[in-house]
MIRO-507863 format. One record per residue (C-alpha): residue in one letter; x, y, z. Coordinates in steps of 0.1 Angstrom, whole numbers, padded with zeros to 4 digits, always signed. Each point is the difference from the previous one (the first is absolute). Layout:
N
aXYZ
...
This chain:
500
x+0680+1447+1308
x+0013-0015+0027
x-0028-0017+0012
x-0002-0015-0035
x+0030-0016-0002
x-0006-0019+0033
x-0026-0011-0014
x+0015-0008-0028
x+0031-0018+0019
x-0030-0023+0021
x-0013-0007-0031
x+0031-0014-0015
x+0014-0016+0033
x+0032+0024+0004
x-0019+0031+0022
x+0021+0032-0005
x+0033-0015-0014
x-0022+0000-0037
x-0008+0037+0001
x+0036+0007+0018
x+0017-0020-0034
x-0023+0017-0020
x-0007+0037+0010
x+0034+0005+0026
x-0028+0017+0018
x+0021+0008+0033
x-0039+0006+0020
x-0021-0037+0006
x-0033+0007+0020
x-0011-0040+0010
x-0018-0012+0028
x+0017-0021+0025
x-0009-0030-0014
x+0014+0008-0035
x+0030+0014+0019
x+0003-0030+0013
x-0003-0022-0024
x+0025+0023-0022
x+0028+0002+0020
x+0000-0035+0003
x-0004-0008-0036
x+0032+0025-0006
x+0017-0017+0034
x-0004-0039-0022
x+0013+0014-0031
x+0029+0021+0013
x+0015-0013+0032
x+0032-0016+0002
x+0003-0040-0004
x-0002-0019+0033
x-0018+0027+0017
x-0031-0005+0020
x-0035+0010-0007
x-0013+0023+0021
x-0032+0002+0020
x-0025+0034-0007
x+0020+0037+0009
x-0019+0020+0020
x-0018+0030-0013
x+0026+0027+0005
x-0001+0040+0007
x-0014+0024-0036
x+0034+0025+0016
x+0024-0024+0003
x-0010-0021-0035
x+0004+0034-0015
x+0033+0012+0012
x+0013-0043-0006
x-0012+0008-0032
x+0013+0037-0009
x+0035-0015+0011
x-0002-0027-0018
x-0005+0018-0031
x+0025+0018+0002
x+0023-0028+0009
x-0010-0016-0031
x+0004+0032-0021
x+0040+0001+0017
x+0004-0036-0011
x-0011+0007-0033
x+0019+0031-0010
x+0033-0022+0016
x-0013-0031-0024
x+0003+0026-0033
x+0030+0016+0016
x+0021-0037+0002
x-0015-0008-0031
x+0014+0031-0015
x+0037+0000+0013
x-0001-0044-0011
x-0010+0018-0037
x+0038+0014+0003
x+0020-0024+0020
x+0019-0029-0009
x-0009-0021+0029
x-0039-0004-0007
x-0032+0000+0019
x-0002-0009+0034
x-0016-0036+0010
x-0034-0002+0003
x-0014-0006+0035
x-0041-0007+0006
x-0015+0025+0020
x-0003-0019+0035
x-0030+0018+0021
x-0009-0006+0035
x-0031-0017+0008
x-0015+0029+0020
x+0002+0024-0030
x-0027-0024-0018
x-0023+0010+0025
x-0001+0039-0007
x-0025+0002-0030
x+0022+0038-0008
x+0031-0019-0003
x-0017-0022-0031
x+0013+0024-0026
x+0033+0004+0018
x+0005-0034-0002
x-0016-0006-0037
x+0028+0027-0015
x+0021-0017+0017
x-0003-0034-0012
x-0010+0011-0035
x+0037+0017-0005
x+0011-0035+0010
x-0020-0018-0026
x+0009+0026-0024
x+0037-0004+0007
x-0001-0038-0006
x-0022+0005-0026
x+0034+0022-0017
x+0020-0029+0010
x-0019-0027-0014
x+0001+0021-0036
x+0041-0008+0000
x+0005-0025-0023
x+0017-0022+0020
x-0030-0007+0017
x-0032+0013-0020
x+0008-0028-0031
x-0003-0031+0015
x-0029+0007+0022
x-0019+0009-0029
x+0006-0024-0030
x+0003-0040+0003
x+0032-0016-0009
x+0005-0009-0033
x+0011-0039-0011
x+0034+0011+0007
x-0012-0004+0039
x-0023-0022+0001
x+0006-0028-0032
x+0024-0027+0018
x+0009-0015-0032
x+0019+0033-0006
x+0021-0003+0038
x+0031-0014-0020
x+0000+0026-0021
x-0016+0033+0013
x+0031+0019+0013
x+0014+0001-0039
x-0032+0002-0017
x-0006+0032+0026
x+0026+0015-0016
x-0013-0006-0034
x-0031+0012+0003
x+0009+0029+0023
x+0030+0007-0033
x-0032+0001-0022
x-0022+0017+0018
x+0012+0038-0013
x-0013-0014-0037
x-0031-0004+0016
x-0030+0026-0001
x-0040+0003+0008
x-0018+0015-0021
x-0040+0020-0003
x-0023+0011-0021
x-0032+0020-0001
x-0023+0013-0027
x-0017+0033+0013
x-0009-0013+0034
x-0001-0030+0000
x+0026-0023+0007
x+0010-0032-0024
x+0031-0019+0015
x+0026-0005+0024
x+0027-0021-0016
x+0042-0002-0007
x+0021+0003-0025
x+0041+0002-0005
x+0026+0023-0013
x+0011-0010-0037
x+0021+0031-0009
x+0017+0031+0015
x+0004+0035-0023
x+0030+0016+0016
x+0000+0034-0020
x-0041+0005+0004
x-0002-0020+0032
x-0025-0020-0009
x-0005-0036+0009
x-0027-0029-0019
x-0020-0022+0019
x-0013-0032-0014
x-0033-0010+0018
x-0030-0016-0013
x-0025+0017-0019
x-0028-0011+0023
x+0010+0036+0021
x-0018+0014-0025
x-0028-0020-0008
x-0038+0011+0009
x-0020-0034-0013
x+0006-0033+0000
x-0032-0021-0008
x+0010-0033-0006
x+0025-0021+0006
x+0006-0016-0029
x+0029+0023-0014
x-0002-0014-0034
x-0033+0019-0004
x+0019+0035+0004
x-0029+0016+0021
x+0025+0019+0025
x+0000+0043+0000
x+0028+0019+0008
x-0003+0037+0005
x+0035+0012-0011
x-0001+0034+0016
x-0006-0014+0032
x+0021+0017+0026
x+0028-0023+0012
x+0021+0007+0027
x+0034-0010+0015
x+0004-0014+0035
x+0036+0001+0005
x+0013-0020+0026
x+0010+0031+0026
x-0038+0004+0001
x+0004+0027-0027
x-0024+0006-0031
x+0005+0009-0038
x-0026+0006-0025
x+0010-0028-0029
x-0003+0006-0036
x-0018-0028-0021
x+0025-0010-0032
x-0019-0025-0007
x-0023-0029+0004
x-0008-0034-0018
x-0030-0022+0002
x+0014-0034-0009
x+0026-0008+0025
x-0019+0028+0025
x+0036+0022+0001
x+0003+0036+0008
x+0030+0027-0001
x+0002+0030+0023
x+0023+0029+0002
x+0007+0012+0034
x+0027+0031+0009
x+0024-0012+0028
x+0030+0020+0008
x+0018-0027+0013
x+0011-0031-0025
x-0021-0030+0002
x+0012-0035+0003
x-0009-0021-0025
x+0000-0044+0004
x+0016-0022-0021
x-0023-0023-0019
x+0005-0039+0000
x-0026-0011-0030
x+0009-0040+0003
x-0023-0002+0031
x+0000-0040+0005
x-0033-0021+0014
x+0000-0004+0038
x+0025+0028+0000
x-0008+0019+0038
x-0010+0038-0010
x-0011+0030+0024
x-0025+0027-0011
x+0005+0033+0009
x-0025+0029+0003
x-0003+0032+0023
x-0038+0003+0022
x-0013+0036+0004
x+0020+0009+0024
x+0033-0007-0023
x+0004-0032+0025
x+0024-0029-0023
x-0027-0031-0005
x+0014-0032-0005
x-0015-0032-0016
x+0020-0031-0008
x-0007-0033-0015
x+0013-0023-0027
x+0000+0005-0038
x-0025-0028-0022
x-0001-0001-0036
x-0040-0005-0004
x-0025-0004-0033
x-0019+0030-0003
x-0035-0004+0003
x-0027+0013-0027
x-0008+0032+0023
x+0043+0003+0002
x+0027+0023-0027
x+0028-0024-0007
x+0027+0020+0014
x-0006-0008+0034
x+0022-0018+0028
x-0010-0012+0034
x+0012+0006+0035
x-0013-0027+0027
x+0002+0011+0033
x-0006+0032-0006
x-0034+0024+0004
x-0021-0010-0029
x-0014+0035+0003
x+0028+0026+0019
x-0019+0030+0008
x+0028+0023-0010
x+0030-0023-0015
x-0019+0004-0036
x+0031+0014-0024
x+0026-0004+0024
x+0029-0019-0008
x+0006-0037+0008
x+0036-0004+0007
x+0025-0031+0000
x+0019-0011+0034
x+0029+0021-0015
x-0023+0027-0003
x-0004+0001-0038
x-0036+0009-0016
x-0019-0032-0013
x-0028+0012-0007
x-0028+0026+0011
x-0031-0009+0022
x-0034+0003-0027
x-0024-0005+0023
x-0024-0015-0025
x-0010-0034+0007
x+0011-0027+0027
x+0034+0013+0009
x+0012+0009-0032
x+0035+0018-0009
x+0013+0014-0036
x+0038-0015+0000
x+0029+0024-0009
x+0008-0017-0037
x-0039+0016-0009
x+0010+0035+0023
x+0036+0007-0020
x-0016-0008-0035
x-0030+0024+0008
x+0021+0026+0010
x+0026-0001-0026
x-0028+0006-0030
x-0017+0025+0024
x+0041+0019-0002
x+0001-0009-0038
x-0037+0007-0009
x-0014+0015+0021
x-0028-0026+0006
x-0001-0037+0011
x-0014-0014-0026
x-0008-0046-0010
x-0014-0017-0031
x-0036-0012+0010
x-0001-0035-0009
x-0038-0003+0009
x+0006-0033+0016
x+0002-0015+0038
x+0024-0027+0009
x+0013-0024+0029
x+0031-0014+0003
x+0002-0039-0002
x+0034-0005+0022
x-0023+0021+0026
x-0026-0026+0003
x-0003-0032+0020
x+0021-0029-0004
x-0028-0024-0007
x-0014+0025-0026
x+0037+0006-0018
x+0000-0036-0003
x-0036-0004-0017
x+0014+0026-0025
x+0030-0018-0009
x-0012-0032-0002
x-0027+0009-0023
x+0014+0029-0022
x+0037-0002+0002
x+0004+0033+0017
x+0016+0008+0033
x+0007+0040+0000
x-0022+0030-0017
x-0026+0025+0007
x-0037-0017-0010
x-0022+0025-0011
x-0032+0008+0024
x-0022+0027-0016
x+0002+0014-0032
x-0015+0036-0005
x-0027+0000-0025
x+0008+0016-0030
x+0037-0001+0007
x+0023-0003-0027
x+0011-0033+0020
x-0035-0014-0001
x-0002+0005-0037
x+0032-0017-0011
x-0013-0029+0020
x+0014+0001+0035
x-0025-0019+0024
x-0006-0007+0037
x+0023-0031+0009
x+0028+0002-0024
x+0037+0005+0008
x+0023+0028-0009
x+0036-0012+0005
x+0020+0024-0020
x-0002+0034-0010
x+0028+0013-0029
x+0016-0031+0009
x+0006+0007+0035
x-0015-0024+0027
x-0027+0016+0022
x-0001-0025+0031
x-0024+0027+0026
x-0024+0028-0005
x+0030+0025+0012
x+0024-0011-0022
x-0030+0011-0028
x+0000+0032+0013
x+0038+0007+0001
x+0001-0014-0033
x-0031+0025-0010
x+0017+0028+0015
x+0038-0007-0011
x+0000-0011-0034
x-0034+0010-0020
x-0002+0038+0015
x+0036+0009-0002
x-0006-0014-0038
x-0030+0021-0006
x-0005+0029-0016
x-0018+0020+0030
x-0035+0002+0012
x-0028-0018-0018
x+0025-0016-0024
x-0006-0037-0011
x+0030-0023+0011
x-0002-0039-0018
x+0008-0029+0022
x+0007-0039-0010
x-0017-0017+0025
x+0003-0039+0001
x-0034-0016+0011
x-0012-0037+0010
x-0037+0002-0007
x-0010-0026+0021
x-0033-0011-0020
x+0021-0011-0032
x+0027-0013+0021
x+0023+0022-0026
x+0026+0029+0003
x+0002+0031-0020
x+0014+0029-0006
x-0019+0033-0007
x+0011+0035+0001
x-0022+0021+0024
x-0001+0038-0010
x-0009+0019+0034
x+0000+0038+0008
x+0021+0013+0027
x-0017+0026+0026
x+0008+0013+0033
x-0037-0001+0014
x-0013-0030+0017
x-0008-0035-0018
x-0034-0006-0001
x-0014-0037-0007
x-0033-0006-0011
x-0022-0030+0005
x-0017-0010-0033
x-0037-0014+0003
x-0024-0010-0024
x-0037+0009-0003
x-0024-0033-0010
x-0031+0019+0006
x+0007+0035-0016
x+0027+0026-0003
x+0015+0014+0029
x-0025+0032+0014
């Protein structure tokens, strides 16, 4: 065996300190030229700095190596029983452990190929030590994890001692969150406290539905081709490292929104919400990695068009990771530390604001479900375009602000009362609809509270330019209200047959 690792140690370029590592084999049989060659491989690895390099030991005495060696164990085995004994008594004191000191060994002891193990115990309770040390975390953090934009953005400098606080005041709102089905693994993502159950001691966690979602085929979302698995197993990363199994409430497809139950036997804090978020407004996302480590993005709010592939109820952060790896469902907070929205990492940067948050969450208290009318149409904004374009607009149909209408769903009861790609919606039950968000607060405020529950029909007066008669009208549009995910489809005709 012995022979073997020396072989093995020539082989890998280390001679016996491999097998030594390895086996703590306290017998090496070597030749002298592996001897050699050993003890001055452990020699350059271990010596002291500034310390010479020696020239080739002499091949000493079998007797004496053995005795050097016998007493060298059993200096090492003192050292060690006083290392566990110190270690002990600093487990009770109040002054702490002693400093750590590296091992400083003589020069000649390199050269005794019995003292190799000696000296390997001794330096490995030295790494070991620092090792310990390095785990405090005043020092193991920030050797591990790159600074966040807090550090390292300079347009932040005037501000970063107060917005440390305001993030570091959010941060216990904050959560990571996993989820598994059988073995295998689905997400790591975030998610926020939204309510604290003293008497049961239970708190809710609003997070984004994507924790529990298994598919995701396309990325058009209007086709609705996402699939959740809603007995996924989620779990809680706290941010004291600790884990509790969550409970799903519930889940919906649409906005891509989730609720979990979690038992905490402390209270929870729970963030104000600010749901007036203002364009160019500077945000930070927050999010825990999966080691419970705070993530922070931060970037600048835009009010953008949706594209086709894009729900309407989206904002925009510039700035800020298009794709976070683990911000998705945390919250976005305000410089005072308010929630303005929650990270949906969807498309290119994209946020759900706090005025589409509160409304979901006030029918998911009062019914149990978040639930919109399905209008079967897809709009942009027209104050969101270009200049130049706004101005085209106006000059030839009169018409500076509205939604114009981008794809109609076949079959829809929109495309059948006449509703066409180009026309202009401008009010809906006389109110003024100026962006695609304001639609869906509008959807969510006024036409569900006003229904009569799942599946019901709700009428709405919608006034519409259509834009190839040059004429406005009003028509009443009777929709259905659901709590599942719109889906749009694209009509298409068939000139040379029906469709196979």
């Amino acid at each position: 065996m012995p022979q073997a690792a020396t072989q093995e140690g020539e082989a890998s370029g280390s001679g016996p300190t491999l097998a030594l590592r390895r086996g703590r084999s306290s017998t090496v049989s070597a030749t002298p030229t592996t001897t050699t060659r050993s003890m001055a491989l452990v020699r350059a690895r271990r010596k002291p700095p500034g310390s010479q390099s020696p020239q080739e030991p002499p091949v000493r005495s079998p007797t004496r190596k053995r005795k050097r060696g016998a007493a060298a164990n059993q200096k090492s085995k003192e050292r060690t029983r006083t290392r566990d004994e110190e270690e002990e008594e600093d487990g009770v004191s109040s002054a702490g452990s002693s400093p750590i000191r590296a091992p400083q060994i003589p020069d000649a002891l390199y050269e005794d190929l019995d003292m190799l193990k000696a000296i390997q115990d001794v330096h490995d309770a030295y790494d070991e030590k620092l090792g310990r040390q390095m785990e405090l975390p005043t020092l193991y953090l920030h050797t591990c994890k790159p600074p966040t934009c807090l550090s390292t953005n300079p347009k932040l400098l005037r501000v970063r001692e107060s917005t440390t606080k305001t993030v570091l005041a959010a941060a216990p709102s904050v959560i990571g969150l996993s989820s598994s089905v059988g073995r295998h693994s689905l997400t790591r993502c975030s998610g926020f406290w939204v309510d604290w159950d003293e008497e049961n001691k239970k708190g809710t966690v609003l997070t984004t539905a994507h924790v529990i979602r298994t598919k995701s085929p396309s990325s058009n979302d209007w086709l609705g081709k996402d699939e959740y698995a809603p007995k996924a197993k989620v779990f809680v990363h706290l941010r004291d490292a600790t884990t509790q199994k969550a409970t799903m409430l519930y889940y919906e497809k649409h906005y891509n929104l989730a609720m979990l139950e979690v038992r905490v036997e402390e209270p929870v804090q729970l963030l104000s919400f600010n749901d007036d978020v203002k364009s160019a407004e500077e945000v930070f996302e927050l999010g825990r990695d999966e080691s419970s480590f705070l993530t922070i993005g931060h970037g600048m709010v835009q009010y953008l068009n949706p594209n086709l592939l894009e729900r309407h109820h989206y904002l925009y952060v510039h700035g800020a990771d298009e794709h976070p790896k683990y911000d998705n469902g945390g919250p976005v907070i305000d410089f005072d530390g308010k929630i303005v929205g929650m990270v949906s990492n969807s498309t290119r940067g994209s946020i759900i604001p706090s005025s589409i948050l509160l409304k979901c969450l006030h029918l998911w208290k009062k019914f149990g479900c978040m639930s919109r009318p399905h209008l079967g149409l897809k709009f942009s904004a027209i104050k969101l375009l270009d200049p130049p374009l706004i101005e085209q607009i106006l000059v030839k149909c009169s018409i500076d602000s509205g939604l114009i209408v981008q794809e109609v769903s076949e079959g829809s009861p929109a495309e059948k009362l006449g509703f066409r790609v180009g026309d202009v919606i401008e009010y809906l039950n006389g109110e003024h609809v100026s962006t695609t968000v304001e639609l869906e607060n509008m959807l969510l405020s006024k036409y569900v509270e006003g229904s009569s529950g799942l599946n019901s029909e709700v009428d709405i007066e919608v006034r519409v330019f259509h834009i190839r008669r040059s004429l406005w009208r009003s028509k009443t549009l009777t929709v259905k209200v659901f709590d599942d995910a719109e889906v749009i489809v694209r009509g298409g005709y068939y000139p040379f047959g029906e469709k196979t």
